[in-house]
N, C-alpha and C positions, 0 to 999 in steps of 0.2 A: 271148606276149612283147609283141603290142602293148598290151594292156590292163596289163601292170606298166609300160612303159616310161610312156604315157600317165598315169597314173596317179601316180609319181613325176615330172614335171613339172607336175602341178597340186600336187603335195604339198611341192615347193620357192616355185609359186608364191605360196600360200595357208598355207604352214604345217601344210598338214592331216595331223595327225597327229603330235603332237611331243612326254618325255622326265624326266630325272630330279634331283631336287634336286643343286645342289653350289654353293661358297661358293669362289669366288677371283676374281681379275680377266681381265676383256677387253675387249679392246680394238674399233673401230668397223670398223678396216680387218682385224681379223681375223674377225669373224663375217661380213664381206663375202667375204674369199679361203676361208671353209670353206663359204661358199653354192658358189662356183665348183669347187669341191674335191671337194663332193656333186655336181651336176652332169657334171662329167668323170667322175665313178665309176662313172655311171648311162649313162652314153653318150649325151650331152646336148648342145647347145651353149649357151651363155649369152653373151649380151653387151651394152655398156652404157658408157656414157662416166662417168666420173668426177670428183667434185671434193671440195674438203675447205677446208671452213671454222669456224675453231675447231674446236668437238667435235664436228660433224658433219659425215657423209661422205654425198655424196650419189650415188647412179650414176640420170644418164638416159638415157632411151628403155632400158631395159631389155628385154631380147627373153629367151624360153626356150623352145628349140625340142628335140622328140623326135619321131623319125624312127622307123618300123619299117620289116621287112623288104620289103613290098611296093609303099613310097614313102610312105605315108599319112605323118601331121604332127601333133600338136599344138604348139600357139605359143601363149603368155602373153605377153601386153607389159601395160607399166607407164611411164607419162608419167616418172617419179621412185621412187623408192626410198630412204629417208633410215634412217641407220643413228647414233643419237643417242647419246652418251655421256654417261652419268645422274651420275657422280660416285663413285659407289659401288661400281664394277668391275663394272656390268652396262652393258647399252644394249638403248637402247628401238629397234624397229624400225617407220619409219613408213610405212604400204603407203597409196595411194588407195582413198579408198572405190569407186571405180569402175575398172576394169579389164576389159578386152575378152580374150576366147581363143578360138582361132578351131578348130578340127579337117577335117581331109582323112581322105578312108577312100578307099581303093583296093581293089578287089577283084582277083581272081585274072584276071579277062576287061579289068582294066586299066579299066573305068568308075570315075569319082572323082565322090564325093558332100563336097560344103564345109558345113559349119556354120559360125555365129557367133556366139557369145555373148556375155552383157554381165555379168560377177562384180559383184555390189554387195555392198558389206559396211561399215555403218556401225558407228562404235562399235568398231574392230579393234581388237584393244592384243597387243601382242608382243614378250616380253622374253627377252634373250639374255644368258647369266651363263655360270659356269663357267670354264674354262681354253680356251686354243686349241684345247691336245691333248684336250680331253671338255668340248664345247661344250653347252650344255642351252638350250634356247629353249620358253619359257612361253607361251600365247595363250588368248586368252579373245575370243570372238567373238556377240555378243547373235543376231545375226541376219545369216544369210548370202543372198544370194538370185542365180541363176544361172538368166537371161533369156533361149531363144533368138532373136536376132536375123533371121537368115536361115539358106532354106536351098536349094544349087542341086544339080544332077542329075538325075535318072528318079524322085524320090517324090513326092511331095504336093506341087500346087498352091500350097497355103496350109499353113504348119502354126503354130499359136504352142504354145509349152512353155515353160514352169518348174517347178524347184525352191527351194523356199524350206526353209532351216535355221535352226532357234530355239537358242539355250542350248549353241551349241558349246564345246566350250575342251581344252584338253589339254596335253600337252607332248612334248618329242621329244630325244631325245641321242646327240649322234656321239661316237666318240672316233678319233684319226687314228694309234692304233697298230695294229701288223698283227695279225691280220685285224683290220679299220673294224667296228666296233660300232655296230649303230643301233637303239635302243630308243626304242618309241614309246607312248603311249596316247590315248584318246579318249573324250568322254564328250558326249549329241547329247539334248535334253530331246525335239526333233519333226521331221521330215522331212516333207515335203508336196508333192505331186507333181501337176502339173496338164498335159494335153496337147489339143489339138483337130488334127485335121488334116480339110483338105477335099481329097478326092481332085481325079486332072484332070477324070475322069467324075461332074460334077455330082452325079451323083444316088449318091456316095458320103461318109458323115461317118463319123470314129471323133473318142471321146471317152475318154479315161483320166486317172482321178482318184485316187490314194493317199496315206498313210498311213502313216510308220511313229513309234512313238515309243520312250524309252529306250536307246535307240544304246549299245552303250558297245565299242572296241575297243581291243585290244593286240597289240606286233608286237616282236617281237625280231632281230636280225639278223646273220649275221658275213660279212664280204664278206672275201673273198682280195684283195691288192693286186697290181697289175702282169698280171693277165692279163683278157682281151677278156672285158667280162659279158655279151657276144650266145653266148658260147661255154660254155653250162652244163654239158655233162663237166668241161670243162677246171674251172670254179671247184668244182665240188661234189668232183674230187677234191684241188683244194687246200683245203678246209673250208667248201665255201658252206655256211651254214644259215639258214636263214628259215622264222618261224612264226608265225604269228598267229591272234588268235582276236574272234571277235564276234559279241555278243549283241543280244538287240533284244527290246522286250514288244512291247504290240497291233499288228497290220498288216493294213493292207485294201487292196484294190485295186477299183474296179470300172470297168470295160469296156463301151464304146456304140458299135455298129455298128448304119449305116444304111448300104442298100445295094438301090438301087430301089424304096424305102417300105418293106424290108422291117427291122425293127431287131430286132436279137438284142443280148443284155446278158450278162453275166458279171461276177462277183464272189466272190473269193477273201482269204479271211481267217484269220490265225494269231494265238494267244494269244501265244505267245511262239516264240524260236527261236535257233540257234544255227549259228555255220560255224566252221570252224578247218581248220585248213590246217598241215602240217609237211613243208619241203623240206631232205632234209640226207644224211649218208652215203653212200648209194646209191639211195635213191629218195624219192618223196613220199607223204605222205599228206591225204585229206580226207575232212572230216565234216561235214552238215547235218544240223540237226533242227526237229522242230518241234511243237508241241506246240495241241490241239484246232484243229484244219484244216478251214475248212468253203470248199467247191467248190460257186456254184451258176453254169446255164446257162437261159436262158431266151429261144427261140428258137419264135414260132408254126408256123413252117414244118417243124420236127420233127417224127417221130412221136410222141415222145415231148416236149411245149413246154415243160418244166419239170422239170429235172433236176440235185439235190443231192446231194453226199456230202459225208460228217463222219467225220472220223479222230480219232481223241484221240492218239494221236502216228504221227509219220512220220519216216522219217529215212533216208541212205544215208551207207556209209563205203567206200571204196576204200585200197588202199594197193599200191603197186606200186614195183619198181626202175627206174631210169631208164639206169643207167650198169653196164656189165659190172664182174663181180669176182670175185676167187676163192674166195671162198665161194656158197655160195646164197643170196641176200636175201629178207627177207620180201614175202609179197604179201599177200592180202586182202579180200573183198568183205563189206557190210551189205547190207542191203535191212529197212526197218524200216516195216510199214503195220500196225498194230492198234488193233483195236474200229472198223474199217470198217464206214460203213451209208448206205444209198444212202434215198432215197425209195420211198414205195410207189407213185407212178406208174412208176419206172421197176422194179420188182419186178413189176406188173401187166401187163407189155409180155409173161410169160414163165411167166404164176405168175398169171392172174386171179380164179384158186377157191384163193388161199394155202395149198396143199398144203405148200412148204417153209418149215422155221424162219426164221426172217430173221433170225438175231441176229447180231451184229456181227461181222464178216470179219475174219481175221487172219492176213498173212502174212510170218513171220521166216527170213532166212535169216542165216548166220554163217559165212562161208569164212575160214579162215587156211589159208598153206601157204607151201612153201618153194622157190624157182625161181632156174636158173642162167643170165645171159645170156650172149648168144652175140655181142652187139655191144653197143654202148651204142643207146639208144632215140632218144636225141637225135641221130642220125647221118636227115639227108634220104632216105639209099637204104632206112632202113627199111621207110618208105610204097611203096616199090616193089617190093621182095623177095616170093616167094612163102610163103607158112606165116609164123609167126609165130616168131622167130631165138631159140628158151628152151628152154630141158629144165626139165623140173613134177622137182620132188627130192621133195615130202612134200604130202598135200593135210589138211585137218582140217576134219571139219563139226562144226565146233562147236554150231551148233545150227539147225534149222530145224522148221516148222510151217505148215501150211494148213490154216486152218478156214474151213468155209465150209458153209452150209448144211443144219446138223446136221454136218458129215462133222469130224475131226481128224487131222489126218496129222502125226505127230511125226518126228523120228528124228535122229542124231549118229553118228560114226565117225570114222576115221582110215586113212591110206593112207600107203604110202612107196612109190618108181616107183625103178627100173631102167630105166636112160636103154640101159645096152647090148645088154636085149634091146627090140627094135621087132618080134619079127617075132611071138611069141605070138598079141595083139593086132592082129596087122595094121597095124604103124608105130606104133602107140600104147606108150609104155613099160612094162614089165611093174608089173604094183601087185601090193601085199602090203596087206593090212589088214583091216578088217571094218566094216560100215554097219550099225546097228542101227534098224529103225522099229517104231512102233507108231498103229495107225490103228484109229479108234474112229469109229461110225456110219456106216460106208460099207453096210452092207445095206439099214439101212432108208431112204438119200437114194435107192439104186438103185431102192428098190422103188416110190418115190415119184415118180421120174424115168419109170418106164414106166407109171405109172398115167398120170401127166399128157401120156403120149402123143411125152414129148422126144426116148425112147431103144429103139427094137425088143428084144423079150424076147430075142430069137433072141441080142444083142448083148451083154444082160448077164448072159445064163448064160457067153457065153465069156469074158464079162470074172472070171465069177465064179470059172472053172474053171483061169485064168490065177493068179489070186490065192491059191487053193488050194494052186498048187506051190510058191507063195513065202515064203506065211506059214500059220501055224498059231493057234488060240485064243487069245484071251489070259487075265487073268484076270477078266476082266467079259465082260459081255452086247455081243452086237454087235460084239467087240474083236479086233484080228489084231495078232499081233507077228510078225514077223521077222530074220534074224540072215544078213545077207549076208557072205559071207565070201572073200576071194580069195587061196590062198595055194598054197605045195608047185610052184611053179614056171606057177601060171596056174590053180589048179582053183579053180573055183566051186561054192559049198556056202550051200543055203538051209537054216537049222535045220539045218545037218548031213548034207542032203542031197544027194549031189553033182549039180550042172546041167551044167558044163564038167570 
């Protein structure tokens, strides 16, 4: 909640993030009372003295402040704010190229860390059209750049940081019927990130430098009117919905730690990538990806002082209920890492006579399924309750896989649970369904595993003897299928054989 509310006060300040063509008039003192209008919605304060001369309305010393749960603060101030009426039923909005915002962070033990920054943005241009009631605001911004000034509490001595943005622009559009409509997009040519900090113990530096360029984002939005937005049951069951989505091409990062002469480096790079995010009916969802991922670490004091991996993509997806209801909501989990491959230094830490294939690692997992809450999630006693307040209605592997090493482990299936019996299982709800796998090269990694001395014979004749009860041949070399099966009131059946 702090990082939205924060985030929508730099996003009133700055316009970041804004909206969709339309053709009527407005006026100077209305696109000022729908700034104030966004702000109360957000749980904001704003304030600012006023005046008006001819076609311009100007508010000074303008303050906008957001508050979260634990006290912390973001504040935007602005000398002036000039709101210009063009003649043509828009206005131009005129912001300072310089502008100070400051941030408070409180943590849970009540320590407070202040930042101070310094927004430079020359070049701004920001056009506000449309109607009162579906406001649309245009910006185009060459170069943004976001200085920190100071910084005080328990961290670093010294730190200086920036962000500097090239080629912003976008647009943004409210509308003031019920539910408030807020559609937004974005589009960002480079992103550049620069940071130094000197610890209090001298003989400590970090350095981080990034990278991102191609930015491009969109958001859509429906806000319920008249009830508290700190209170998300309450709006999502009057229609909150918010979703957005953002993409990015090349990004780099790299990492410099000195630390008693000792310097370790890091450096993390993605061809392209993507997040989205969906919060609406009864729960949320999200997704990260990302596409050829390289991870290096370089560290003399290692055993291993040079250590890379390469994924050609990665990615996680979550999806959960947040709010009780009387059906069962979906839930959800990805897990997405394929054609993983590490260096042969650190393959040699384990493997220095290359006995095992090394070819690229792969592991997919795919849960859907269907769950009933027993509270809403967003309730504080949740965190303290024992177990976890749901009944599992349906589970579904959709799909999973580990390869690694020669070995492949495939397999999918599907479940439905019997919340009223617990006692079968042992507290766990009764399931019905069937898991199907099939694993391919698991003899001959075993046999390579006890040559190389990693694994006692004694260990994988009983591994082998286990495996025999489960699965049977497949139709290749090396290959074992199996057919799990749970059903007739709790019995368990491998291939048809019954275990339970």
């Amino acid at each position: 909640m702090t990082l939205l509310k924060s985030a929508s006060a730099l996003a009133i300040a700055t316009s970041f993030g804004l909206a969709l063509p339309a053709a009527a008039d407005v006026t100077a003192d209305e696109v000022w009372s729908s700034w104030q209008a966004l702000a109360q919605g957000s749980g904001q304060s704003m304030s600012g003295t006023e005046s008006r001369s001819g076609d311009r309305l100007t508010v000074k010393d303008l303050l906008i402040t957001s508050t979260d749960e634990q006290g912390g603060s973001v504040q935007v101030g602005f000398d002036s704010i000039v709101f210009a009426e063009r003649g043509d039923g828009s206005v131009a909005i005129e912001v300072p190229e310089n502008y100070p915002m400051s941030v408070e962070i409180r943590n849970a033990k009540g320590e407070v860390t202040e930042l101070d920054f310094t927004v430079t943005q020359p070049d701004f241009e920001m056009i506000a059209s449309g109607t009162p009631e579906a406001l649309v605001q245009d910006f185009n911004s060459p170069e943004v750049t976001l200085t920190l000034d100071r910084v005080s509490g328990d961290g670093p001595a010294d730190v200086e940081a920036s962000m500097k943005i090239d080629g912003m622009s976008g647009h943004y559009a409210q509308t003031e019927a019920e539910p408030r409509v807020f559609e937004s997009d974005l589009a960002i040519d480079r992103v550049h990130l620069e940071l130094t900090a000197e610890g209090r113990n001298e003989d400590t530096d970090v350095k981080l430098v990034g990278t991102v360029h191609d930015v491009s984002s969109t958001s859509d939005s429906r806000m319920p009117v008249g009830i508290d937005p700190t209170e998300l049951a309450e709006m999502m069951r009057a229609g909150l919905m918010s979703q957005g989505e953002l993409e990015h091409g090349a990004m780099a990062y790299a990492f410099d730690l000195i630390e008693d002469g000792n310097k370790t480096h890091a450096e993390v790079s993605v061809n392209s990538g993507r997040i989205a995010f969906d919060l609406g009916g009864t729960g949320v969802s999200y997704d990260a990806s990302g596409n050829e991922t390289r991870m290096a670490l370089y560290d003399p004091q290692l055993p291993v002082p040079e250590i890379e991996a390469k994924m050609a993509e990665s990615g996680i997806h979550f999806e959960m209920p947040l709010i009780k209801a009387d059906e069962p909501s979906d839930f959800g989990l990805g897990i997405r890492l394929k054609d993983l491959t590490v260096n042969d230094e650190v393959w040699a830490t384990f493997d220095p006579t290359e006995q095992l294939p090394r070819d690229p690692a792969t592991l997919l997992v795919d849960l859907a399924g269907k769950t009933r809450l027993l509270t809403d999630f967003t309730d504080a006693d949740v965190t303290e309750s024992d177990g976890i307040p749901a009944e599992l209605d349906a589970l579904n592997v959709k799909d999973m896989q580990l390869k690694l090493a020669g070995a492949d482990l495939t397999g999918s299936g599907a479940f439905t649970f019997d919340n009223s019996d617990k006692v079968t299982f042992d507290g766990m709800p009764l399931p019905e369904g069937s898991l199907s796998l099939r694993l391919e090269g698991a003899n001959a990694l075993l046999d390579k595993l006890v040559a190389m001395g990693l694994v006692p014979e004694d260990q994988v004749m009983g591994l082998r003897m286990m495996m025999g009860m489960f699965a049977r041949p497949g139709d290749g070399p090396d290959t074992m299928v199996s057919e799990i099966t749970v059903s007739d009131g709790g019995q368990v059946r491998a291939n048809g054989q019954r275990l339970r």
